[in-house]
C-alpha positions in Angstrom: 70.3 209.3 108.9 70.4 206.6 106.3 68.2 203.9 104.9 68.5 200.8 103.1 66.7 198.8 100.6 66.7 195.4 100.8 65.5 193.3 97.8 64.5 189.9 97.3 65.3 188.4 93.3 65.0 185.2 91.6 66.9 186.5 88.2 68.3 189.5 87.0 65.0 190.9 86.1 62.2 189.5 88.8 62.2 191.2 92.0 60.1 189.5 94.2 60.5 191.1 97.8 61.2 194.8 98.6 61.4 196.0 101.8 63.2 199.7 103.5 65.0 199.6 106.8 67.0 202.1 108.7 70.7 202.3 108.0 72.0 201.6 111.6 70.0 198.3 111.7 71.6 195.3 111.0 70.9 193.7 107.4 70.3 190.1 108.7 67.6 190.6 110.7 65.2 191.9 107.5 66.4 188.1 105.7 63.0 186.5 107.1 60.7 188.9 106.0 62.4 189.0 102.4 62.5 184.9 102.5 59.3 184.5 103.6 58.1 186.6 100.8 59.3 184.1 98.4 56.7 182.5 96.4 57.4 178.5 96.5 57.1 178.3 92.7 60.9 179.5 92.3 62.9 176.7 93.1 66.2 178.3 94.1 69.5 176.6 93.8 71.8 179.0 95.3 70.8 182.0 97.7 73.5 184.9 96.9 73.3 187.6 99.4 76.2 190.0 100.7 77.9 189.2 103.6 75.9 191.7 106.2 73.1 188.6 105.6 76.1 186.3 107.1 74.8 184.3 109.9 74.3 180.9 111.0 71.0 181.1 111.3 70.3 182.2 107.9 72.8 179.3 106.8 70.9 176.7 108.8 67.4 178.4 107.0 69.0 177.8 103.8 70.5 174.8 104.2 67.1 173.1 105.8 65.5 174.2 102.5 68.7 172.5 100.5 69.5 176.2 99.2 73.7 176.7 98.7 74.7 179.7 100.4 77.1 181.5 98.8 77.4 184.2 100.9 80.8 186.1 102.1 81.7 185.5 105.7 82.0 188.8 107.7 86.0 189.6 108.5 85.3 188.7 112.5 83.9 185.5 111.6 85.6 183.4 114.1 85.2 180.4 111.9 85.6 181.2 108.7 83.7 179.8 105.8 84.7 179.5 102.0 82.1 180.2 99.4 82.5 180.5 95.6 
């Protein structure tokens, strides 16, 4: 039995969202609670999350808000995407 945290930041030193999940559960499907969390007042750039948040729905998400994803694809991606 495992758990994971799942934070939300806007810089090194302002967590903003926090939530717990169970370790067998997928990381992606906490991203709208965490996103959702996000006060409006932070104008993000760039969203930077590892690649268990890899999805084309959070993509699309981002990318409606003009937010860069720069996010690792997962190895069985079977398109894979470059990020930087």
């Amino acid at each position: 039995m495992t758990t994971k945290i799942h934070a939300a930041c806007v810089d090194e030193i302002s967590r903003v969202g926090l939530t717990l999940s169970p370790g067998q559960e997928a990381d992606c499907s906490y991203f709208a609670e965490l996103y959702a969390g996000l006060s409006r007042i932070h104008v993000l750039k760039a969203a930077v999350p590892d690649k268990g948040y890899d999805s084309n729905a959070i993509r699309g998400q981002l990318a409606l808000d003009r937010i860069q994803p720069v996010i690792p694809p997962k190895s069985n991606r079977k398109e894979q995407i470059s990020y930087d």
